[in-house]
C-alpha positions in Angstrom: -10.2 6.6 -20.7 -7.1 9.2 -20.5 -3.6 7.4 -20.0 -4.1 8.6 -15.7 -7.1 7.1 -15.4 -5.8 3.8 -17.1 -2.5 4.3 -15.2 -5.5 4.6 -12.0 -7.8 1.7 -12.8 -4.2 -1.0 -13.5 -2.5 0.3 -10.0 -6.0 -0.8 -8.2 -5.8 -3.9 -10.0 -2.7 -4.8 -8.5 -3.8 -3.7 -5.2 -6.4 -5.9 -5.3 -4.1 -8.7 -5.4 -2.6 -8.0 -1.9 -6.0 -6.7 -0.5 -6.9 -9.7 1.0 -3.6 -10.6 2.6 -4.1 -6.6 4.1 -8.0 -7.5 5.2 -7.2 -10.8 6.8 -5.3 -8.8 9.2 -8.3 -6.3 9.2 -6.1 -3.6 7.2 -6.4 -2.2 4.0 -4.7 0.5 1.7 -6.3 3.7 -0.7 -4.6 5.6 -3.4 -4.0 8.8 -2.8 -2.3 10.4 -5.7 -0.2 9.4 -8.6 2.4 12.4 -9.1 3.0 13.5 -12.3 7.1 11.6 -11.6 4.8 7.9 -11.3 5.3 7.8 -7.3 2.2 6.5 -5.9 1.2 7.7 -2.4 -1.2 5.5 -0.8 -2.5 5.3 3.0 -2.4 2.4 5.2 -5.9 1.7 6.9 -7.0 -0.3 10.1 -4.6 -2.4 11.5 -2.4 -1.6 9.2 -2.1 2.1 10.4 -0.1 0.9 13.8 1.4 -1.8 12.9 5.2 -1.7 13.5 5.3 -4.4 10.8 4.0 -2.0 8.0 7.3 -1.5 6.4 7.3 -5.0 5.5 4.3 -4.8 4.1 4.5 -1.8 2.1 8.3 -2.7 0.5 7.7 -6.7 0.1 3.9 -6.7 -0.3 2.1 -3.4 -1.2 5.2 -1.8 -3.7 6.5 -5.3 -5.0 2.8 -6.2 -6.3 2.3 -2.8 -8.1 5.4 -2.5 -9.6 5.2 -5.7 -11.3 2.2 -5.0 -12.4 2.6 -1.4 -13.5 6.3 -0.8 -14.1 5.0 2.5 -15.2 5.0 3.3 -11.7 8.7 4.4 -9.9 8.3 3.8 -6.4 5.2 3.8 -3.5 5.3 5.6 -0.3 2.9 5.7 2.5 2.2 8.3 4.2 1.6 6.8 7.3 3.9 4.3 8.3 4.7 3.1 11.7 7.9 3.0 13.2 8.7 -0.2 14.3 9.9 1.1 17.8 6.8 3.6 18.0 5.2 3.4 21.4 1.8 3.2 19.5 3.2 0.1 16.9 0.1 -2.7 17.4 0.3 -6.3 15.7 -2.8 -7.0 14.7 -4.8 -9.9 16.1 -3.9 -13.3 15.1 -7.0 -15.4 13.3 
């Protein structure tokens, strides 16, 4: 396994901490590239797409869990987020 693919294979590890937190609220998040500087670009998916809370979740949930777990990594933006003000922003449905 080369050092990206173990770099690849820890950061889903980590994200597979928070996943279920994501998919309660019918969200979820993929990997999109790991630059060659350690920033990991990820998506947000489902709810999580137009939620105006999904700053939150990607500084205090989504980037907190992967950079304890892989302080390899620098920082992790999305390339998706939601305004919080965005006409569009959604909260997803309560359980």
């Amino acid at each position: 396994m080369s050092d990206k693919e173990n770099l690849l294979a820890r950061v889903e590890a980590a994200l597979d901490t928070i996943r279920p937190y994501l998919i309660a609220d019918a969200g979820n998040v993929s990997i999109l590239e790991i630059t060659d500087e350690n920033i990991l670009k990820i998506k947000l998916l489902g709810s999580c797409e137009s939620c105006p809370m999904s700053i939150m979740t990607l500084k205090a949930g989504i980037e907190q869990a992967v950079l304890k777990a892989v302080p390899e990594i620098k920082s992790v933006e999305a390339i998706n987020l939601t305004p919080i003000d965005s006409p569009n922003a959604v909260m997803p449905n309560s359980k």
